[in-house]
C-alpha distance (Angstrom), angle and dihedral (degrees) to the residues before:
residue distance angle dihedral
X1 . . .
X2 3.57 . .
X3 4.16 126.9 .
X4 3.68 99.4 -162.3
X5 3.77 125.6 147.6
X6 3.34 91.5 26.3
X7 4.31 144.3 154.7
X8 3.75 152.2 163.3
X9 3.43 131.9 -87.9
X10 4.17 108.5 -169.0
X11 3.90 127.2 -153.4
X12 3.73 90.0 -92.5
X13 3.68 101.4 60.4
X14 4.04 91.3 38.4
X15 3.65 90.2 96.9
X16 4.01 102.1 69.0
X17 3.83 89.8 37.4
X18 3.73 131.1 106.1
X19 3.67 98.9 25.1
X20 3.58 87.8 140.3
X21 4.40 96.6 54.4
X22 3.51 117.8 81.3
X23 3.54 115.9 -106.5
X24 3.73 99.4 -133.3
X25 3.30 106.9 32.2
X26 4.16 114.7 84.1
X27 3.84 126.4 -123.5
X28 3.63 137.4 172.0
X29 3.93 116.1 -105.3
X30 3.67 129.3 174.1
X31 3.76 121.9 -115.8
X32 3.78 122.0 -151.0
X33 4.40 103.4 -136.5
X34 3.70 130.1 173.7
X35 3.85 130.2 -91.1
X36 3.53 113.9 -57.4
X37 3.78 84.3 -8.7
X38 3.56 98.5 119.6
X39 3.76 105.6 92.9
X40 3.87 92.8 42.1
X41 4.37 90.7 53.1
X42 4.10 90.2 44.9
X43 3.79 82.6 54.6
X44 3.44 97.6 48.0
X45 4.06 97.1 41.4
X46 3.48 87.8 47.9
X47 4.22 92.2 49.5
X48 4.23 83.9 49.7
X49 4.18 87.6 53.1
X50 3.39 95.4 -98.7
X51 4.07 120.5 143.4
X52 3.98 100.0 -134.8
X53 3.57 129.4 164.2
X54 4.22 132.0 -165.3
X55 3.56 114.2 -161.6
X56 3.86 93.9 -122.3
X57 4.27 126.7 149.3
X58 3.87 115.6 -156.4
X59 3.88 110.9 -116.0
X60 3.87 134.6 -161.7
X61 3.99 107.1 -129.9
X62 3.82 122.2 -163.5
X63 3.79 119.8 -142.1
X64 3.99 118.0 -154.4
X65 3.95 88.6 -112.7
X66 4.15 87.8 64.6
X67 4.18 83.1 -107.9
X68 4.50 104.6 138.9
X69 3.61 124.5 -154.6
X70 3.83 132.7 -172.0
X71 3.55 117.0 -137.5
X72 3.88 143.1 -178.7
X73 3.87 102.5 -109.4
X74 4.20 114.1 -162.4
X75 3.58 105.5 -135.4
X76 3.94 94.8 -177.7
X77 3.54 111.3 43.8
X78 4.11 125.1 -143.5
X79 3.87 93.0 10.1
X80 3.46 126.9 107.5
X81 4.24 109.8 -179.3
X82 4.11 108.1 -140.3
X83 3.83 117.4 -163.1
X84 3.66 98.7 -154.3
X85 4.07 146.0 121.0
X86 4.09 119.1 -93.0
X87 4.23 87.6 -104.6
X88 4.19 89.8 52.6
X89 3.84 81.5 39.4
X90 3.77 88.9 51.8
X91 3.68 97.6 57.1
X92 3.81 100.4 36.4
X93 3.68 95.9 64.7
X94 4.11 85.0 63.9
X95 3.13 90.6 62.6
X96 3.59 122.6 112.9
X97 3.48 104.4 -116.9
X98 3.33 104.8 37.4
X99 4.13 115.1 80.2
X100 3.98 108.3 -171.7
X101 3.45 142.8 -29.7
X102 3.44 122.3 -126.0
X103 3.81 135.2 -100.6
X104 3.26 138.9 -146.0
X105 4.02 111.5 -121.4
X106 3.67 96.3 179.2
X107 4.03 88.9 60.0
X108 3.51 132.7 97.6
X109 4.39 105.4 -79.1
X110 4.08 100.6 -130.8
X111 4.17 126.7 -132.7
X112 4.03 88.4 -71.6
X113 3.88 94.1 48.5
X114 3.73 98.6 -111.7
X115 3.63 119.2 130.7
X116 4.11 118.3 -118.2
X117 4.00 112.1 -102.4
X118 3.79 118.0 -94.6
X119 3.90 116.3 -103.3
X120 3.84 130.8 -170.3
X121 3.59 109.8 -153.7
X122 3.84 127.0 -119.1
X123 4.30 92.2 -99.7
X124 3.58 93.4 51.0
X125 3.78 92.3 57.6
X126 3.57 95.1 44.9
X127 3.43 93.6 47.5
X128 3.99 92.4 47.6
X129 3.78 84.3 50.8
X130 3.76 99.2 47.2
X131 4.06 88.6 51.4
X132 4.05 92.3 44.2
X133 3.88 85.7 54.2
X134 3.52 101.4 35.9
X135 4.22 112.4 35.7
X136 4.06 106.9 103.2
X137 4.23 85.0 -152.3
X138 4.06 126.7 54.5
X139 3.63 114.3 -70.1
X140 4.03 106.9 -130.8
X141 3.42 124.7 -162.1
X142 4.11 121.8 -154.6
X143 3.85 106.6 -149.6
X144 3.69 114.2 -149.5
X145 3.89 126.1 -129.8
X146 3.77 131.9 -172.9
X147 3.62 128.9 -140.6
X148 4.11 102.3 -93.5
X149 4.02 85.8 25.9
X150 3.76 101.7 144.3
X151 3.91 114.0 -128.8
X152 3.66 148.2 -179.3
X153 3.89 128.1 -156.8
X154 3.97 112.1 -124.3
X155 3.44 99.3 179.1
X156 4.04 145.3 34.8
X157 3.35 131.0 26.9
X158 3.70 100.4 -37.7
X159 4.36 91.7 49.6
X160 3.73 98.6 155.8
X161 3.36 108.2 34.4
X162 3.79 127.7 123.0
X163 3.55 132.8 -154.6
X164 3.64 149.3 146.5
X165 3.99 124.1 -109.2
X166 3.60 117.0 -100.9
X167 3.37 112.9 163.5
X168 4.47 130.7 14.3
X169 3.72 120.6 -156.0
X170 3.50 122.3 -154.6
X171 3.70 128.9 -85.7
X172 4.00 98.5 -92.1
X173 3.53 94.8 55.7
X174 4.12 99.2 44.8
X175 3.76 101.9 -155.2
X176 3.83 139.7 109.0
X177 3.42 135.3 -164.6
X178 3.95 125.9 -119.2
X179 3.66 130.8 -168.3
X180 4.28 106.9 -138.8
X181 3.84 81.7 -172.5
X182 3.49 91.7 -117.8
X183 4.05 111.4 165.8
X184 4.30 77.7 -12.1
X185 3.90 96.0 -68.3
X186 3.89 118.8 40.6
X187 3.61 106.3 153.3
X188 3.79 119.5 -168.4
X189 4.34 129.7 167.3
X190 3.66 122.6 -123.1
X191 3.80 132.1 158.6
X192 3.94 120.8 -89.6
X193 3.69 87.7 -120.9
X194 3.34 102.5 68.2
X195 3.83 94.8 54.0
X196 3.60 138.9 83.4
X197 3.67 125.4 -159.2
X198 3.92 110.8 -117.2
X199 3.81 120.7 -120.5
X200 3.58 122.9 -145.3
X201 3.95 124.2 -130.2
């Protein structure tokens, strides 16, 4: 399942949005949450009588004292996946937790110039589901960035730092390049999974 061409849509331009998605029938959209928030806003959909679902694989974990402990492992960061009509959609994204939901760039822009909101059809959830539940090895998942994407470093050495993308290698060798801005172009190489993309208020 890929997430290309995509965007944010915040609270504030949730009302105009949608017109084009029935209002009762029930699609998957893609909700923008906090670091290491993911678990925590399923949970709390879900409590409200929401159908959400986090991409997350259940792994064993070894402590030093030869204890084990299975946990719930996010394999896509910062999304949450919402099953829900464009009216429930309309008064999640006010919620507090939840910070956008994405949009699909690549789609046709509507009368107002807005682009429609990304969904993920029924078969690709299943099938996302089916290999979470059912792989005997980690599930990894390769998130894609765009030249000009806007990112921030979460983890490593350089946690903090902010950038924009300059430069993508190719899928063998895993690693991007982002300018910090640094005397205007300070280039350095990190791996795609230890970046977010940045989303902008």
């Amino acid at each position: 399942m890929c997430m290309n061409n995509v965007g944010h849509e915040n609270g504030a331009a949730a009302e105009g949005a949608g017109d084009a998605v029935g209002v009762s029938s029930r699609h998957w959209f893609v909700a923008f949450v906090g670091h290491n928030a993911e678990k925590s806003c399923r949970d709390q959909l879900v409590k409200a009588g929401y159908e959400a679902f986090v991409a997350s694989q259940q792994e064993v974990h070894y402590w030093r004292n030869g204890k084990r402990k299975l946990i719930e492992k996010v394999i896509i960061t910062n999304y949450v996946f919402v099953h829900v009509t464009e009216a429930e959609r309309r008064l999640i994204v006010n919620f507090p937790y939840i910070k956008s939901f994405m949009v699909n760039k690549s789609g046709k822009p509507k009368e107002n110039g807005s682009r429609p909101l990304a969904e993920v059809p029924d078969s690709q959830i299943e099938m996302l589901k089916y290999m979470l539940h059912r792989a005997e090895y980690p599930v990894q998942f390769l998130s894609t960035f765009a030249k000009g994407d806007k990112v921030k470093v979460i983890r490593g050495s350089m946690a903090g730092v902010e950038g924009n993308v300059v430069e993508m290698k190719d899928a063998t060798d895993k690693y991007i390049g982002i300018n910090i801005g640094f005397l205007g172009c300070a280039i350095v190489r990190i791996s795609p999974e230890d970046v977010v993309k940045v989303v902008d208020s």
